[in-house]
Backbone as numpy.savetxt, mean C-alpha at the origin, in Angstrom:
# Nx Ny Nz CAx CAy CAz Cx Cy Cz
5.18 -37.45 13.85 4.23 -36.34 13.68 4.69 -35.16 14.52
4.65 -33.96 14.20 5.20 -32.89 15.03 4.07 -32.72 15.75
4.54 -31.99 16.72 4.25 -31.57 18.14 3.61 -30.16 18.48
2.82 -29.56 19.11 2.65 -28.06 19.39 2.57 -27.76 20.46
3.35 -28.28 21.25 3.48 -28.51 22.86 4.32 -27.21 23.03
5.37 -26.71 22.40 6.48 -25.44 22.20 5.60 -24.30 21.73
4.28 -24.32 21.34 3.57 -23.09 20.50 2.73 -23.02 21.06
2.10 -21.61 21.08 0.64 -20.91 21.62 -0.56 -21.87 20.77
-1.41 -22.42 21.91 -2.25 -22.96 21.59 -3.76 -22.90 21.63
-4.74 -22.65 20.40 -5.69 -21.97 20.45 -7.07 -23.12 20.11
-7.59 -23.85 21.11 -8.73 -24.62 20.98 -9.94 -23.94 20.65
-10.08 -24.20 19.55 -11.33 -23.50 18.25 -12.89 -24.18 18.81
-12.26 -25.20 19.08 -14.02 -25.87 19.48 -14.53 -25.37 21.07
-13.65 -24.71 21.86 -14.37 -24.14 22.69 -14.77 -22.64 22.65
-14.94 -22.45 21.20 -15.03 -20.35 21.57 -16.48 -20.95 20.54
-17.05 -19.61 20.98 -18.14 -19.72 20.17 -18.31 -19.40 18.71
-19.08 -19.84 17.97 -19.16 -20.16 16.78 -19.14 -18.94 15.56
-19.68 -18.19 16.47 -19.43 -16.39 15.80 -18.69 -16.16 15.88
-17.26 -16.30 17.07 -16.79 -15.66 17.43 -15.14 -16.53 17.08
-15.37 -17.66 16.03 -13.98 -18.39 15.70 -13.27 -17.49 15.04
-13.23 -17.32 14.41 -12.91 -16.64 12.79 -12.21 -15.33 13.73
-13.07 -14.15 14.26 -12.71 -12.75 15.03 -11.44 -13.51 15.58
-11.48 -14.38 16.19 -10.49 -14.38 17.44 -9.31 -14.56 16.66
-9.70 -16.45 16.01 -8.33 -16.15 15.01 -7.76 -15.49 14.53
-7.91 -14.19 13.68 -7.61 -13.23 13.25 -7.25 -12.18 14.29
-7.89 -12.46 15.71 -7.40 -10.84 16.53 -5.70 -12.02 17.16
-5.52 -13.38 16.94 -4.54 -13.78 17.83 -3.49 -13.62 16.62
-3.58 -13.67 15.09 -2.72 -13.72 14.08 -2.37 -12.42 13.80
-3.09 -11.47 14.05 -2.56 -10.04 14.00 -1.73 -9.50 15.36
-1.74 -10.40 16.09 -0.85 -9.99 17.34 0.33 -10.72 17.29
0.78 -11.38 15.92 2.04 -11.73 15.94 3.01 -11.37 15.29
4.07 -11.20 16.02 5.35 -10.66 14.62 5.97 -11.87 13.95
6.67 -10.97 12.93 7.18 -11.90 12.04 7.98 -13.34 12.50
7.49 -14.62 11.91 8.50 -15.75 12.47 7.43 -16.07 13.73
6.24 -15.81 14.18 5.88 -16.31 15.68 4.97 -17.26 15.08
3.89 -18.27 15.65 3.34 -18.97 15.04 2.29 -19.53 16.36
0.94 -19.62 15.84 0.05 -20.47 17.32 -0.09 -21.51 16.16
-1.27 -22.70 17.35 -1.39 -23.67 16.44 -3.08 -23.66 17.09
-3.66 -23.71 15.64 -5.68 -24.37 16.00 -5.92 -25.58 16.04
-6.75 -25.88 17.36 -6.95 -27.28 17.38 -8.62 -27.14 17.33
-8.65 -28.27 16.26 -10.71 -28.07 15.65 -11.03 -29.20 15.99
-12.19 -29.83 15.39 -13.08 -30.95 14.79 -12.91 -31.51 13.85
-12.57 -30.11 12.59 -12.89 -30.30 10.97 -12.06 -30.06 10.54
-11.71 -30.05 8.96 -10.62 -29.21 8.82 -11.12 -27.56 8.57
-10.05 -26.87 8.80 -10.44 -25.51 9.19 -9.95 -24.96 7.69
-10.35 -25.73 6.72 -9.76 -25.41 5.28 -10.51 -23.45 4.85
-11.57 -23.72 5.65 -12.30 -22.10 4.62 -11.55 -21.28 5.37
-10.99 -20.91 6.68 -10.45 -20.49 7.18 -9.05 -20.19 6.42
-8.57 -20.78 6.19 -7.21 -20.29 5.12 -7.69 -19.57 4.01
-8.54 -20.03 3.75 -9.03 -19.12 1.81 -9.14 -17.66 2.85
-9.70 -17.80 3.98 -10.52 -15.92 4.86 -9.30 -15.39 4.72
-8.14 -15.69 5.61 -7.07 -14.97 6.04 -6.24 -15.15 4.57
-6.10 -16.11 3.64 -5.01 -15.65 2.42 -6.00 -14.02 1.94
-7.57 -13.74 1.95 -7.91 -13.12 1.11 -7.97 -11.46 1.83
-8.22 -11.85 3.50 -7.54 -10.30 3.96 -7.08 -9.87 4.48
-5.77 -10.90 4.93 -4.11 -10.59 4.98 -3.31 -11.10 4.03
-3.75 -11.61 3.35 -2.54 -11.72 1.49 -1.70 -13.00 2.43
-0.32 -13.16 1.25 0.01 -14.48 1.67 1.03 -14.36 2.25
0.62 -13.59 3.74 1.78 -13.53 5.01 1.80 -14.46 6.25
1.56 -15.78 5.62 1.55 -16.74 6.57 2.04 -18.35 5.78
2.19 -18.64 6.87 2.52 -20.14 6.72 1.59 -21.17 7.41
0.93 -22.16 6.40 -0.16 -22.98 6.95 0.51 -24.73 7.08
0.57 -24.87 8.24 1.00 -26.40 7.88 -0.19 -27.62 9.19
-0.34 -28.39 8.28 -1.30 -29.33 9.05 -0.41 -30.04 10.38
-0.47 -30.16 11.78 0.12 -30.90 12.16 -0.90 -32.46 12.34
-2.12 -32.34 12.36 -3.06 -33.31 12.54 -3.99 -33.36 11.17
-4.50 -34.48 10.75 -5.17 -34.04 9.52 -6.21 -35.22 9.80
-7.42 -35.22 10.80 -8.64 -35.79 11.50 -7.72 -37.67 11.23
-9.51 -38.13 11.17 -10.19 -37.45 11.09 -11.34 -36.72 12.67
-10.40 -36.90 13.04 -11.62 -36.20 14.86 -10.77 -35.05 14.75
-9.62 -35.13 15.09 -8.64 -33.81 15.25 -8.31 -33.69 14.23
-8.47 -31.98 14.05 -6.95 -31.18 13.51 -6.20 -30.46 13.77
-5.13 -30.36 13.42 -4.36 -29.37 14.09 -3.39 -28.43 13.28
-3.85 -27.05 13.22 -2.97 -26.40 12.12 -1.83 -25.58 12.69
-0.90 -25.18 12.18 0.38 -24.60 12.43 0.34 -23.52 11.76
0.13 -21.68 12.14 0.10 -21.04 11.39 0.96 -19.97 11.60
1.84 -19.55 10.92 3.19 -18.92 11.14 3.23 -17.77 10.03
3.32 -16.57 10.83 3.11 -15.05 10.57 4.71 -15.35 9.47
4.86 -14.62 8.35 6.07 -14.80 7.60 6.90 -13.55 8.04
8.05 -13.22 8.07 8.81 -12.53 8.53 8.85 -11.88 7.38
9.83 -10.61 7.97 9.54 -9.15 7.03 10.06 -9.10 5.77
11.02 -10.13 5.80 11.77 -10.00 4.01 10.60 -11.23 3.04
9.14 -11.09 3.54 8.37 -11.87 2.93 7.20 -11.12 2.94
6.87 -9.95 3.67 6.41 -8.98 4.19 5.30 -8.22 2.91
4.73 -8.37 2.26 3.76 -7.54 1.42 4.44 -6.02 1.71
4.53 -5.14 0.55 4.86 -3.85 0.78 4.09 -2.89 1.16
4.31 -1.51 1.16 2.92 -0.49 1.67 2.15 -0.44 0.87
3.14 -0.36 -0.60 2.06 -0.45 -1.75 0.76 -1.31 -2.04
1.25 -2.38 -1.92 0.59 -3.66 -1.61 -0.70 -3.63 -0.78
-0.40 -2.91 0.31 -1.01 -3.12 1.32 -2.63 -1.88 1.36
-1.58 -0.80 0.55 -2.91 0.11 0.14 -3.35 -0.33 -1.07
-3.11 -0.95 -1.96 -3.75 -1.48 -3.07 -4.75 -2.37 -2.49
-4.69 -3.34 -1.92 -5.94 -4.07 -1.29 -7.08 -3.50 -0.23
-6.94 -2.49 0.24 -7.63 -2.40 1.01 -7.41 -0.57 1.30
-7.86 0.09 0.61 -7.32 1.59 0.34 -7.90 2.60 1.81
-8.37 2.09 2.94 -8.38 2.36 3.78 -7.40 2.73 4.58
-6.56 2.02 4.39 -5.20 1.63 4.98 -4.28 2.73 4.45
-4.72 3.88 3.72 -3.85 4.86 3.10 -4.17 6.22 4.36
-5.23 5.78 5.06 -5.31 6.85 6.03 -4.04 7.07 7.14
-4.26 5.36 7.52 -3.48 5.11 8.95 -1.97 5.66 8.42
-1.34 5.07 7.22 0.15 5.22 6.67 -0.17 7.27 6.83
-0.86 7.66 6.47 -0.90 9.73 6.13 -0.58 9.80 7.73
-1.81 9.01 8.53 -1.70 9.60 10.00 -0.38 9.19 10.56
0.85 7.99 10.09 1.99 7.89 10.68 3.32 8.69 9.78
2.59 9.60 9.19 3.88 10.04 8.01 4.45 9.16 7.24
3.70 7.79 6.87 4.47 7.05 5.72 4.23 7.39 4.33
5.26 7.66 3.53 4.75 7.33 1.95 4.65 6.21 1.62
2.99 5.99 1.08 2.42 4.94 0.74 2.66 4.86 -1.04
3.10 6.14 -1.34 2.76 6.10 -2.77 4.25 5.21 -3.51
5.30 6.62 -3.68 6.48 6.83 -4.37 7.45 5.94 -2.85
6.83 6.03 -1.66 8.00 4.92 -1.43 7.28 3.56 -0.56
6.19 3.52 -1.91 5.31 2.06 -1.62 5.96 0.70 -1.89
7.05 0.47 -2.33 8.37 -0.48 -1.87 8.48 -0.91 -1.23
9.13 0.01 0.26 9.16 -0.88 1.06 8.09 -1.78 2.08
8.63 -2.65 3.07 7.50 -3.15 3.78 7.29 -2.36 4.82
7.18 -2.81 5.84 6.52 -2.38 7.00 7.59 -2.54 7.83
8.55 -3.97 8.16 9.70 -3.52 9.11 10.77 -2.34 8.73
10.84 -2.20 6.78 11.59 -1.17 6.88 11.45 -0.15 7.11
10.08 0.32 7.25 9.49 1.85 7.14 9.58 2.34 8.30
9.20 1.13 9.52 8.88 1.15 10.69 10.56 1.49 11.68
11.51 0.57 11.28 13.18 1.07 11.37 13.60 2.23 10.95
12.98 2.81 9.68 13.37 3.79 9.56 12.67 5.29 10.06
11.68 5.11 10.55 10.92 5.91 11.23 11.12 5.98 12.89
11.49 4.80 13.51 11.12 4.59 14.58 9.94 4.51 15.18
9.26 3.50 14.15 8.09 3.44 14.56 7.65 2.11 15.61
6.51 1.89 15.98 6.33 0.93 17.07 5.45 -0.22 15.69
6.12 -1.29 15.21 5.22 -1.75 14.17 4.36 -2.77 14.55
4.55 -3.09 15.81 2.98 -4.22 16.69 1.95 -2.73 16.41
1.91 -1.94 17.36 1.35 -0.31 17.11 0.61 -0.32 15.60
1.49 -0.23 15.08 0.88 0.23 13.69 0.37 -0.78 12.46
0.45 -2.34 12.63 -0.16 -3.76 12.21 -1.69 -3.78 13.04
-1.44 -3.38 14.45 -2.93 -3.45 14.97 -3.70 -2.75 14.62
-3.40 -1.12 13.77 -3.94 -0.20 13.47 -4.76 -0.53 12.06
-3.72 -0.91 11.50 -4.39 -1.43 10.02 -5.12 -2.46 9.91
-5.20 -3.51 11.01 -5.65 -4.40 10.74 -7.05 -4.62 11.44
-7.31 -3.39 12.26 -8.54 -3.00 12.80 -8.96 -2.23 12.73
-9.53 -1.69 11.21 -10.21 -0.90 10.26 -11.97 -0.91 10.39
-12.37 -0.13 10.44 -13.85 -0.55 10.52 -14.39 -1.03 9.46
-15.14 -2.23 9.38 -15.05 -3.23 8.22 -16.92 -2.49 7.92
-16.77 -1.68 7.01 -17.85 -1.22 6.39 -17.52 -1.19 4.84
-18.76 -1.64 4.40 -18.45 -1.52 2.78 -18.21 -0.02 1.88
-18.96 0.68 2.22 -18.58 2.25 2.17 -17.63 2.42 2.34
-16.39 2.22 3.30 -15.31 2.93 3.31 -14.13 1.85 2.91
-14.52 0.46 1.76 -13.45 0.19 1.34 -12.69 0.56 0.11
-13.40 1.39 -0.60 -13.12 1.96 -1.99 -13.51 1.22 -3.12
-12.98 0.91 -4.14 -13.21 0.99 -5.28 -12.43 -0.33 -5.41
-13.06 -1.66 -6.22 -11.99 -3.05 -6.01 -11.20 -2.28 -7.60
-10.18 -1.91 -7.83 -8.91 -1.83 -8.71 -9.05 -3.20 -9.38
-8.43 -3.94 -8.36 -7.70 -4.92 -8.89 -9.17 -5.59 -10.17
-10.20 -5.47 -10.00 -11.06 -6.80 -10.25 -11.31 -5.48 -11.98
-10.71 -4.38 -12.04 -11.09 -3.56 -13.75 -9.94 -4.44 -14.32
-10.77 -4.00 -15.93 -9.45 -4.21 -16.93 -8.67 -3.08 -16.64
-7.41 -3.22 -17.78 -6.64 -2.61 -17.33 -6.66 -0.97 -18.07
-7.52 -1.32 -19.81 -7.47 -0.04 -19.98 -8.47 0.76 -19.69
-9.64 0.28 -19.01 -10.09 1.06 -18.00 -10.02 1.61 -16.71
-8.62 1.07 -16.28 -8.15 1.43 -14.83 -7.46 2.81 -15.49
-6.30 2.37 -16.74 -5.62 3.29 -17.67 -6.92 5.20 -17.58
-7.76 4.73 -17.72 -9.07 6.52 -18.25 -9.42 6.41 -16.92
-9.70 5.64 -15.93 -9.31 6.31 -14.82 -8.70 6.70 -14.62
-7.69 6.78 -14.49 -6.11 7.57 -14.09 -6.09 8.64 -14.63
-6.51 8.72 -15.76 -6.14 10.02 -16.55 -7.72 11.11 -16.19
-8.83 10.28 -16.53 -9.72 10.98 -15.88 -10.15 11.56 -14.71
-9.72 11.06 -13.67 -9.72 11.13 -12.38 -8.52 11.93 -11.57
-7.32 10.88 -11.60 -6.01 11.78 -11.23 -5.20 12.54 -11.66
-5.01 12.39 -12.71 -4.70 13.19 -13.50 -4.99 14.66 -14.18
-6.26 14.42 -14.24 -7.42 15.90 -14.24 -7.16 16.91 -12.70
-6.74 15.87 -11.70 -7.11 16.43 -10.03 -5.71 17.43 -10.39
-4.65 16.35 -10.64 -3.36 17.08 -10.56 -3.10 18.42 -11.61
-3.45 18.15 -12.50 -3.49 19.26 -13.35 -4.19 20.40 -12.82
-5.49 20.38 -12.15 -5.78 21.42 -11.79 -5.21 22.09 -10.81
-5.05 21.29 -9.36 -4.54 21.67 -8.46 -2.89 22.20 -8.17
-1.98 22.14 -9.25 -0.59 22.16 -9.79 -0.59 23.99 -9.59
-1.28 24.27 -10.68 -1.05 25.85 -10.92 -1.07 26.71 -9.74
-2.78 26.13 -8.75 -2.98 26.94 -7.66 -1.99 27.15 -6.42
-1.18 25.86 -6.41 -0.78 25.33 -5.59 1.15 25.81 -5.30
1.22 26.07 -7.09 2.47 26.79 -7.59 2.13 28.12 -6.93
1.40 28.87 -7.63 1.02 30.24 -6.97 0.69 30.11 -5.99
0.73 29.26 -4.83 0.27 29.86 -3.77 1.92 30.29 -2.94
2.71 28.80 -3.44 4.19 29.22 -2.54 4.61 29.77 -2.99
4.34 30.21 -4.38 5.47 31.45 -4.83 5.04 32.70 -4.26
3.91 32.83 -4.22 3.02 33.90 -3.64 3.68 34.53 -1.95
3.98 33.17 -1.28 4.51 33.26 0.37 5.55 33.57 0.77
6.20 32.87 -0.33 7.89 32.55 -0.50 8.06 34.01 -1.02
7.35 35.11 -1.77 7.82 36.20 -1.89 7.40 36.99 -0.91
6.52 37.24 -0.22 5.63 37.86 0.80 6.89 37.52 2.45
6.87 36.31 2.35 7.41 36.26 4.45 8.97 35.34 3.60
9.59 35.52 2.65 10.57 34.87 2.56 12.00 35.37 3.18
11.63 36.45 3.36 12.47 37.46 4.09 12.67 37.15 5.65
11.18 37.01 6.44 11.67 36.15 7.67 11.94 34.39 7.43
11.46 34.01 6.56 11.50 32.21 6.52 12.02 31.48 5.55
13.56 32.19 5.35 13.93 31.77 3.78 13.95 30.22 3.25
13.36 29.27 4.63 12.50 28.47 4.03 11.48 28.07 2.89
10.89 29.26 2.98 9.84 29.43 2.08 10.42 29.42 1.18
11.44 29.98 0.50 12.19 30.17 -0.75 12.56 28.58 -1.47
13.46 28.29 -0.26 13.24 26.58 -0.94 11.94 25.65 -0.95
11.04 25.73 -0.36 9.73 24.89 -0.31 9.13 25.44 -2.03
9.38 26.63 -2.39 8.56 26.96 -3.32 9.67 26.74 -4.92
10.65 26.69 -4.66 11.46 26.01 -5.74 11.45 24.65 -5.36
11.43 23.92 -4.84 11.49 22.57 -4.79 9.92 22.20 -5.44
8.65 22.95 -5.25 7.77 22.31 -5.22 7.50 22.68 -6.67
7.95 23.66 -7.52 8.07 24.01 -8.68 8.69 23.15 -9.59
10.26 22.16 -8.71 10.73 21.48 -9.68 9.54 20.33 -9.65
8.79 19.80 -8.59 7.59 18.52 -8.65 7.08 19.21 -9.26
6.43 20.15 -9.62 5.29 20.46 -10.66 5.50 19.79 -12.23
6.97 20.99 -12.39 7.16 20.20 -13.75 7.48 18.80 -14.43
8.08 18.17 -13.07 8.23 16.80 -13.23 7.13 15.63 -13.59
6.21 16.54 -12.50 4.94 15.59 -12.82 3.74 15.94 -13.74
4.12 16.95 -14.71 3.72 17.52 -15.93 4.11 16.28 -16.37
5.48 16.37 -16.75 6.01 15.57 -17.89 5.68 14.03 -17.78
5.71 13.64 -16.50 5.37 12.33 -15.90 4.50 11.75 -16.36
2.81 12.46 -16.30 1.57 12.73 -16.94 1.95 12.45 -18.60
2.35 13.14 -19.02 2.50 13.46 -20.48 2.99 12.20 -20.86
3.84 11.78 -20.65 4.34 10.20 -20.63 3.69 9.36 -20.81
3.28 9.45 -19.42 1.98 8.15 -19.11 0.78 7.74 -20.40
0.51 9.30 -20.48 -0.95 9.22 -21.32 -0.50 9.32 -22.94
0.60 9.35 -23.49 0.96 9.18 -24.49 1.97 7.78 -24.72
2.48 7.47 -23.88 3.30 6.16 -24.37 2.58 5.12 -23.80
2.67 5.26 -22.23 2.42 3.91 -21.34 1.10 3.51 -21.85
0.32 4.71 -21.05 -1.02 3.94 -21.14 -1.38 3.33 -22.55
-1.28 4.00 -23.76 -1.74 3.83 -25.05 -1.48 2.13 -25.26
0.07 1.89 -25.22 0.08 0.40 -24.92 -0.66 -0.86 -24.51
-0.50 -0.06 -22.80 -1.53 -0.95 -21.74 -2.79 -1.18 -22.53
-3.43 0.28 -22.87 -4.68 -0.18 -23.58 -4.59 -1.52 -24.65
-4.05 -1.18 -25.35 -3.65 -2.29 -26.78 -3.36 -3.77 -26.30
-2.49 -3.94 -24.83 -2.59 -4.99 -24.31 -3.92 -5.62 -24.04
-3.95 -5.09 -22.99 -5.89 -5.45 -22.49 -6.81 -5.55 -23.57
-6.70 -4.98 -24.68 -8.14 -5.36 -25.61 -7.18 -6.55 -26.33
-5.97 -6.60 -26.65 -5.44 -7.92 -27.20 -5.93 -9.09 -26.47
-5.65 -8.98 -25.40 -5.91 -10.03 -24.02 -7.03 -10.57 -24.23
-8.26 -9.69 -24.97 -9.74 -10.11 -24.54 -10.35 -10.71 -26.68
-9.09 -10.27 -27.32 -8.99 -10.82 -28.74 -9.73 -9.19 -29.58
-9.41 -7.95 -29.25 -9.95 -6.85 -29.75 -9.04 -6.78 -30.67
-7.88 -6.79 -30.57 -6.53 -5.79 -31.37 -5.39 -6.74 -31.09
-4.60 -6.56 -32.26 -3.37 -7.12 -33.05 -2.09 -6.59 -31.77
-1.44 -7.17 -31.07 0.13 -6.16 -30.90 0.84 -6.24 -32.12
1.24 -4.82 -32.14 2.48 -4.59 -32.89 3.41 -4.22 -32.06
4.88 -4.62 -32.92 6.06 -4.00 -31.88 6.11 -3.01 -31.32
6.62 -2.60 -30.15 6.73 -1.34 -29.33 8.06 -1.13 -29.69
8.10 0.17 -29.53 9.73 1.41 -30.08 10.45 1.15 -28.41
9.81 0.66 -27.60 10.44 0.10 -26.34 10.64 -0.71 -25.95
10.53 -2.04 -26.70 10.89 -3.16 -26.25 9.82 -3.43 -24.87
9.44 -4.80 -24.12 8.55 -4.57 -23.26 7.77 -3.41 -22.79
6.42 -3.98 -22.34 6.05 -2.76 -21.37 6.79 -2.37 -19.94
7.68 -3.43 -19.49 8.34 -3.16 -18.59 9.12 -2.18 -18.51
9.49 -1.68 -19.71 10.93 -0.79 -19.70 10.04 0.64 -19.23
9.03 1.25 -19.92 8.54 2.09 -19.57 8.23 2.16 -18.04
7.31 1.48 -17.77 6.53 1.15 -16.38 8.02 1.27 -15.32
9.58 0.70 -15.64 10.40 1.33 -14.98 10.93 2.46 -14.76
10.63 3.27 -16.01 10.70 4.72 -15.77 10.08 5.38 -15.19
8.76 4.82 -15.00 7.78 5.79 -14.23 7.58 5.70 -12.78
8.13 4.26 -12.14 8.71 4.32 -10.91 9.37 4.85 -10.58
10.74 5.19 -11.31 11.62 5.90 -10.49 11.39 7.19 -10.49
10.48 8.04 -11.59 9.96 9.34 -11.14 9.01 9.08 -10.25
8.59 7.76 -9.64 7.82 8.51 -8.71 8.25 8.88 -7.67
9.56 7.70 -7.24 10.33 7.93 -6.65 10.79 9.30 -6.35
10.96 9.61 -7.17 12.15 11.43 -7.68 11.18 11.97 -7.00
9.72 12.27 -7.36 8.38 12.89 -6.96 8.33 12.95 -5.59
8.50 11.62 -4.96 8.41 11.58 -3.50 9.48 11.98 -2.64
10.44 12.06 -3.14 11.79 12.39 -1.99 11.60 14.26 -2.31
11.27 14.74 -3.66 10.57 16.02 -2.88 9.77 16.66 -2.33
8.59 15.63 -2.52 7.75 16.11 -1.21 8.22 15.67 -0.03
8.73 14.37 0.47 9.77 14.56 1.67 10.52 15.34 2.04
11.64 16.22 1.02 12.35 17.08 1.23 11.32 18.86 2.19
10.17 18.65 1.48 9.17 19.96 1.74 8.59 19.43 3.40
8.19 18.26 3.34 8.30 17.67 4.77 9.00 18.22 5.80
10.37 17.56 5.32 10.95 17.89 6.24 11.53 19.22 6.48
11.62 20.15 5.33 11.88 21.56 5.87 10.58 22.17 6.55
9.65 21.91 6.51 8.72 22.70 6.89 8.30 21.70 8.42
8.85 21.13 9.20 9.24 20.43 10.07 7.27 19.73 10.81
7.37 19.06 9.51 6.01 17.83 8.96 4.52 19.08 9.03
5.23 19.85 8.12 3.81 20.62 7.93 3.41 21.40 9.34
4.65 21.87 9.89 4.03 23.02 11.04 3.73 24.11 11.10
3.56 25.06 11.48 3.14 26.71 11.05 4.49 27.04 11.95
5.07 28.09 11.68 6.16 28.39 12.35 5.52 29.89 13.77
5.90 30.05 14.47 5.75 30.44 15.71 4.63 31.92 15.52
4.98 32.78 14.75 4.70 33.81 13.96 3.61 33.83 12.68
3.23 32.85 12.73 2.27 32.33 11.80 1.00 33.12 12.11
């Protein structure tokens, strides 16, 4: 039988009964990838795994070292970063978590890919720092958003188009005219401005067309899927072969999308006013 004599060891039956669950979770969020404590109970601590698979996803490793029936003893091991849930991921469950990523300069969106050790390497970020941040959210129902995951899909589909899509369209034009507006006015001292306002011109039109895409090929599909799914409508062949092929195109514009608003980032040195402002 293995041993937990080598691992941080956390006796569950002496903390109080409110206060099991908090702790567990404040000692599993204080570990990096690959570290592991072990709980020693009464019972088995089975509901306890369903808590943490459902709000930290499946970044752990559960192994029984005792299985009663007086003792148990579990082995629970944080998974390392190439197992790591992505940002995307991470704001999809819990859309709170899109604040903390704005307040550290991460793209959560177009470079929602990677995980967290890569973002964090490539930033130089402190990622104990920024795991404690996310993972100590104020747990109010009001500020968790909207559950996504639990719509169909072609109603997630008229959201998108109703909602974000409507936002972007409007806000595109104003937003065009405003840097072209600057970029002709102070471009003379900040020929910055000149590129911020062509770069942000080429995202405009990109994500015109992006839009246009979406709501004429992709989504129309998706819809046809989802009511197939539920026995509404027939598939017929797609002129694209899978829905995958599309849905890959529209990643990599988002991609494209995001490395120029990075590019505007970083010339405008993360959204500063320049001295003369």
């Amino acid at each position: 039988m293995a041993t937990a004599e080598t691992l941080d060891f956390l006796d569950v039956t002496k903390i109080e009964p409110r206060l099991k669950h908090p702790t567990i979770f404040k000692k599993f969020d204080s570990l990096r990838g690959g570290q592991a404590f072990v709980i020693h109970n009464d019972h088995d601590p089975k509901p306890l795994y369903y808590q943490l698979l459902g709000e930290r996803g499946p970044i752990f490793n559960w192994v029984y070292l005792e299985e009663g029936p007086e003792v148990w003893e579990v082995r629970i091991t944080k998974i390392g970063s190439e197992a790591s849930p992505t940002i995307g991921e991470l704001v999809a469950k819990d859309y709170r978590r899109a604040q903390v990523f704005k307040k550290w300069g991460i793209d959560f969106c177009c470079g929602g890919k990677k995980n967290l050790a890569k973002v964090c390497a490539e930033k130089g970020i402190d990622q104990h720092k920024l795991e404690q941040e996310l993972n100590t959210l104020p747990d109010t129902s009001s500020s968790k958003g909207l559950n996504y995951d639990s719509w169909e899909l072609d109603f997630l589909a008229d959201f998108i188009e109703n909602t974000h899509h409507s936002f972007v369209r409007h806000a595109l034009p104003a937003i065009n005219e405003y840097t072209t507006k600057i970029a002709r006015v102070h471009g003379g001292r900040h020929p910055e401005l000149l590129e911020i306002a062509t770069t942000f011109a080429g995202i405009a039109a990109e994500l015109e067309d992006h839009m246009r895409k979406e709501e004429q090929i992709l989504f129309p599909y998706i819809r046809t899927l989802s009511k197939a799914k539920r026995g509404m409508e027939t598939i017929q062949p797609s002129p694209f072969g899978t829905v995958a092929n599309p849905i890959r195109i529209m990643e990599t514009e988002h991609e494209s999308a995001g490395e120029g608003l990075e590019k505007i980032r970083t010339i405008t040195g993360n959204y500063t006013l320049p001295a003369d402002a």
